[in-house]
C-alpha positions in Angstrom: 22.4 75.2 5.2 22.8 77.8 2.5 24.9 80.9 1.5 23.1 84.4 0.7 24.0 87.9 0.0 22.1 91.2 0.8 19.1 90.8 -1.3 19.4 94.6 -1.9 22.8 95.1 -3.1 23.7 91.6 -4.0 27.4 92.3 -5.2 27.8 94.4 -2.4 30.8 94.3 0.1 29.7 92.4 3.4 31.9 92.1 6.7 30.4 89.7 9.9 28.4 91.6 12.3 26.9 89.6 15.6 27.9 85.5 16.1 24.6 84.0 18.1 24.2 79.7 18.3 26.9 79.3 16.1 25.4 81.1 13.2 26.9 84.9 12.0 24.9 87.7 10.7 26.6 89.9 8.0 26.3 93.5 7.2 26.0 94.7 4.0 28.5 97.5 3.7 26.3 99.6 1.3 23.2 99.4 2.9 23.4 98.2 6.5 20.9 95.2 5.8 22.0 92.4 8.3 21.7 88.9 7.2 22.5 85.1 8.4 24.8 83.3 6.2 25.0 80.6 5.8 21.5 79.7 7.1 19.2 77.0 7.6 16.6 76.3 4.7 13.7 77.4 4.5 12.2 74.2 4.6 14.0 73.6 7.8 13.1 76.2 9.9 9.4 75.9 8.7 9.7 72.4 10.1 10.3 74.1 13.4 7.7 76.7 13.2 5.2 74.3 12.1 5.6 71.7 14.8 6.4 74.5 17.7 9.7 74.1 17.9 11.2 77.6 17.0 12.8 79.7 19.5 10.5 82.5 21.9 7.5 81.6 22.9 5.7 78.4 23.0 2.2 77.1 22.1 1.2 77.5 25.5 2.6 80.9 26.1 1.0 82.3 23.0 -2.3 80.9 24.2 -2.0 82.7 27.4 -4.0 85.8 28.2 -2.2 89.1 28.4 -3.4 92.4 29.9 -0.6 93.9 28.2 -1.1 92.3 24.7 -4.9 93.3 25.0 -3.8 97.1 25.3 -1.6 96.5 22.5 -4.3 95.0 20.1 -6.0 97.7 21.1 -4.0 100.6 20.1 -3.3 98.6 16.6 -6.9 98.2 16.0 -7.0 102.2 16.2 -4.1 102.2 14.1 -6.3 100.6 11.2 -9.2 102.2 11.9 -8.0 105.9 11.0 -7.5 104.3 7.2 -10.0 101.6 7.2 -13.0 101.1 9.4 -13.9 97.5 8.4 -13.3 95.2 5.7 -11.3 92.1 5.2 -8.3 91.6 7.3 -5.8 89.2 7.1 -3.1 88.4 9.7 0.4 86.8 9.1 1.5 85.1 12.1 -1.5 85.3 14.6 0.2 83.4 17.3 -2.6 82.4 20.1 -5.2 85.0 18.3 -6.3 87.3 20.4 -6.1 90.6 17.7 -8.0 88.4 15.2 -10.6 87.8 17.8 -11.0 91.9 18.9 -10.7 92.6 15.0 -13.6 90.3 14.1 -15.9 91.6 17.3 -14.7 95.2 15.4 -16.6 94.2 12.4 -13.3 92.6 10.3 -13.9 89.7 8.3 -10.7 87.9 9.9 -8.4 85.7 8.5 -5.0 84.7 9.5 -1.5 82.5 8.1 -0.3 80.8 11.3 2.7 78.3 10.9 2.7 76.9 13.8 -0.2 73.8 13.5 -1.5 73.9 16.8 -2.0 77.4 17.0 -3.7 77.5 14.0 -6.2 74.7 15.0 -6.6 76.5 18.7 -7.8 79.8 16.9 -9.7 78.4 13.9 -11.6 76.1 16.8 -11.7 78.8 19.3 -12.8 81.8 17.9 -14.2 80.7 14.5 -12.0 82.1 12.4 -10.4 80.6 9.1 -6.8 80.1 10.0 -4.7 78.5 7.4 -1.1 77.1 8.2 1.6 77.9 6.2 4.3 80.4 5.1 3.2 84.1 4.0 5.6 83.6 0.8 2.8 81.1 -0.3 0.7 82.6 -3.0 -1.8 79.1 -2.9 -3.5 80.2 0.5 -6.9 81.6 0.5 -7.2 81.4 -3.2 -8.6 84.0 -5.7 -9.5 86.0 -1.7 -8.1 89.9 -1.5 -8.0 91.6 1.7 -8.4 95.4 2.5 -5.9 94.8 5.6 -2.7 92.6 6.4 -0.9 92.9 9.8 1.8 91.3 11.0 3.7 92.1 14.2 7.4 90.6 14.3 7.3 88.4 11.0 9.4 90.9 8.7 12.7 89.2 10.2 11.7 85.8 10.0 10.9 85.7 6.4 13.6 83.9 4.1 12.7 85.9 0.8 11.0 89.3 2.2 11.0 90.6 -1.2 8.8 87.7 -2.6 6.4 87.4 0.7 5.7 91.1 0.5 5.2 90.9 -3.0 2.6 88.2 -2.3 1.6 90.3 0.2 1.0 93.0 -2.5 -1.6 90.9 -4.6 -3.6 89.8 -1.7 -4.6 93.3 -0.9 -7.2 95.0 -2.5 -6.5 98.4 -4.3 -5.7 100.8 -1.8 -5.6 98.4 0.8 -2.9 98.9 3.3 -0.6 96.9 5.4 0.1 97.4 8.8 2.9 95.8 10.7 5.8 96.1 13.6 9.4 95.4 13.1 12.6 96.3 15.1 15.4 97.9 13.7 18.0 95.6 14.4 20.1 96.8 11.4 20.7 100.4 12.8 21.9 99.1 16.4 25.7 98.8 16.8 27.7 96.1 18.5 27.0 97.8 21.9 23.2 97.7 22.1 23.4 93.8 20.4 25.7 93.5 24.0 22.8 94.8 26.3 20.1 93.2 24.5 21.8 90.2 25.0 20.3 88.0 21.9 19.4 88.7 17.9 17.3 85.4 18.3 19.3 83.7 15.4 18.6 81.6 13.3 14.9 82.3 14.1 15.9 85.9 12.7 17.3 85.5 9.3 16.6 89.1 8.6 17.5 92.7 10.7 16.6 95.6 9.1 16.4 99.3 9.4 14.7 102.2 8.8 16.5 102.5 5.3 15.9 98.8 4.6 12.3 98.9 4.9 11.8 102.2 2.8 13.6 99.4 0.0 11.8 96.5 0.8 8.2 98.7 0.6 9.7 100.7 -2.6 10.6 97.5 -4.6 7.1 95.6 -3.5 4.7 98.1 -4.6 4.0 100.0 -1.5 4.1 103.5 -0.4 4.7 104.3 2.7 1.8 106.2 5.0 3.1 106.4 8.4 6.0 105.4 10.8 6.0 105.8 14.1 9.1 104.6 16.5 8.8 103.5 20.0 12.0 103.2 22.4 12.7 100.0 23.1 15.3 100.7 25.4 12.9 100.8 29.1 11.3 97.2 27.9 14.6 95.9 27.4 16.0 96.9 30.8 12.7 96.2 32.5 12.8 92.7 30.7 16.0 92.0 32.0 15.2 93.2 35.5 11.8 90.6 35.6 14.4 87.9 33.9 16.8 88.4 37.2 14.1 88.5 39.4 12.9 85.1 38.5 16.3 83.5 38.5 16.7 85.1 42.2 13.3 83.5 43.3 14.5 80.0 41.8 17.9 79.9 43.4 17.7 77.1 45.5 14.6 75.0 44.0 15.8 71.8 42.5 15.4 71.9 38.6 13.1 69.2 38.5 10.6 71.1 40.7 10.6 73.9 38.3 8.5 74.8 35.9 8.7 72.8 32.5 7.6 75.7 29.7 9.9 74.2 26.6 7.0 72.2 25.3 3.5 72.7 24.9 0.7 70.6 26.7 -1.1 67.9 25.2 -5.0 68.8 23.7 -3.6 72.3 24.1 -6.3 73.4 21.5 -8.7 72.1 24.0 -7.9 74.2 26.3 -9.9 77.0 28.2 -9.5 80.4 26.9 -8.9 82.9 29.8 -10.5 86.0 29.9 -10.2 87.0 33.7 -7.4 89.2 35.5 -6.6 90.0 38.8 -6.0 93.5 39.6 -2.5 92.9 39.9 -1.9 91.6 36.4 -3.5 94.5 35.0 -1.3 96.7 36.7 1.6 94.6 35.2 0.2 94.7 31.7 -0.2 97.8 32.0 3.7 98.7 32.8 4.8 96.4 29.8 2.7 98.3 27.2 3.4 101.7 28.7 7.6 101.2 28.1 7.1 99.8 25.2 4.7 101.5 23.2 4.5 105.3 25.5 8.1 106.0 25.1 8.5 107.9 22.1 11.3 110.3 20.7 13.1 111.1 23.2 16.5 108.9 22.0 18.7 109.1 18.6 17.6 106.7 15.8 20.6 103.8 16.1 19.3 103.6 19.7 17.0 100.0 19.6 13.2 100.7 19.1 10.3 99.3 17.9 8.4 100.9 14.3 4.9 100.5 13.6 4.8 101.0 9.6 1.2 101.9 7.4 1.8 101.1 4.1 -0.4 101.4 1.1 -0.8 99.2 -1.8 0.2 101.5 -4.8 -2.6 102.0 -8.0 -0.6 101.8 -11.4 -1.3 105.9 -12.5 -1.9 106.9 -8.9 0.4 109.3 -7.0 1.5 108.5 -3.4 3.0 109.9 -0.4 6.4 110.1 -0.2 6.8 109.5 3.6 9.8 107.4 4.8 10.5 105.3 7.6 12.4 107.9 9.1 12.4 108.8 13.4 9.9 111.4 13.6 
């Protein structure tokens, strides 16, 4: 375990903010950056990551097909598209693949940093694409290579030095490249929406951040901002918790060792069949879960929870950028 500070303001006033599995995320009373402390190492929770471990979803999850995710990769890819319409694209955290797959049969060159082992071996295997597995804070990983894309979707919290990883992040891209990725903004919520959410996901999310946090983090790592563009979380959340009382309804009554075991993933996982197939129903489904969460925007103030999908660009020493924020449009 170890003791940080708000890698912002470091002699800045903190007070305790949300207690989750025995660990406590801080606030940082200058500029609202929430933090675990004290924390697991990074070495630790990379362990977990690595072997599949971490909380969320597991190997097989990730692997499954999802209607929804496929309308999601979708709208990312058009995302990218408006500001680059091929090149090389790298992505941080690829889980079972499926946007490097639709990038590459877009025209990307595709690569991807995937802790998780298995994972990594299941897309690398599957969809002939050069997965490496490790941390995004390594600078050793694909070598001398520069990239006119990185996207990552969820990562920003889970990093244990964002300022370094995004840094690295910075050198990988090629000048004028951009950087694409999705992050909540945890460190705007107050105490009341933590409540209905339920769970921060500690110590899985060392990091929460908000709209002012990332304008930082992109300001001190080279980056100007292009475009941010909020999404209510709030229907997903509620819809979410609706499906999650549903199924402990339908399982009232089954013995718990005749239900389903999804803590672990199978054995010769990366073996596995890759589904491409959907019944009508599942589409209709999918379609539902991307609509509230990625339909629903503006219509509720900016401390209420919500997803941002962030452009940034790689500054050029002598260059002048936007000056667009992170702001609720």
């Amino acid at each position: 375990m170890e003791e940080i500070h708000c890698i912002f303001c470091a002699n800045s006033k903190e007070k305790p903010f949300w207690v989750e599995n025995g660990f406590t995320g801080r606030k940082c009373l200058t500029c609202g950056l929430v933090f675990i402390s004290p924390r697991p190492t990074e070495t630790e929770m990379r362990s977990l990551y690595e072997n599949g471990t971490a909380g969320g979803a597991t190997s097989e999850q990730h692997l499954e097909y999802s209607y929804a995710q496929t309308l999601y990769n979708r709208s990312i890819l058009r995302v990218i598209q408006k500001h680059i319409v091929s090149g090389s694209l790298l992505e941080i955290g690829p889980g079972g693949g499926r946007f490097c797959k639709m990038a590459k049969e877009a025209g990307f060159s595709v690569h991807g940093i995937e802790t998780n082992r298995v994972l990594a071996a299941t897309i690398s295997e599957r969809y002939k694409i050069s997965v490496e597995c490790g941390s995004a804070s390594d600078p050793t990983l694909f070598p001398g290579k520069k990239f006119d894309v990185i996207f990552h979707k969820d990562v920003l919290s889970h990093l244990h030095d964002p300022i370094t990883t995004f840094k690295n992040m910075y050198n990988k891209l090629n000048d004028n490249g951009i950087m694409v990725f999705e992050t909540g903004n945890g460190a705007d919520l107050s105490r009341f929406w933590c409540s209905f959410i339920g769970r921060l996901s500690y110590p899985e999310h060392v990091f929460l951040f908000g709209r002012k946090n990332i304008n930082t983090l992109l300001n001190k790592t080279g980056f100007t901002p292009l475009s941010c563009v909020s999404y209510s979380a709030l229907f997903a959340i509620t819809l979410n918790r609706l499906l999650k009382m549903i199924h402990r309804l339908q399982l009232r009554g089954v013995p718990k060792q005749q239900q389903p075991d999804r803590t672990s993933a199978p054995k010769n996982i990366g073996h596995s069949v890759a589904r491409e197939t959907i019944s009508f129903k599942e589409k209709i489904r999918g379609y539902i879960l991307y609509t509230t969460n990625y339909r629903l925007r503006g219509f509720f103030p900016a401390n209420w929870p919500c997803s941002m999908i962030i452009v940034a660009q790689k500054k050029v020493p002598g260059v002048i950028g936007s000056n667009t924020s992170c702001k609720k449009p």
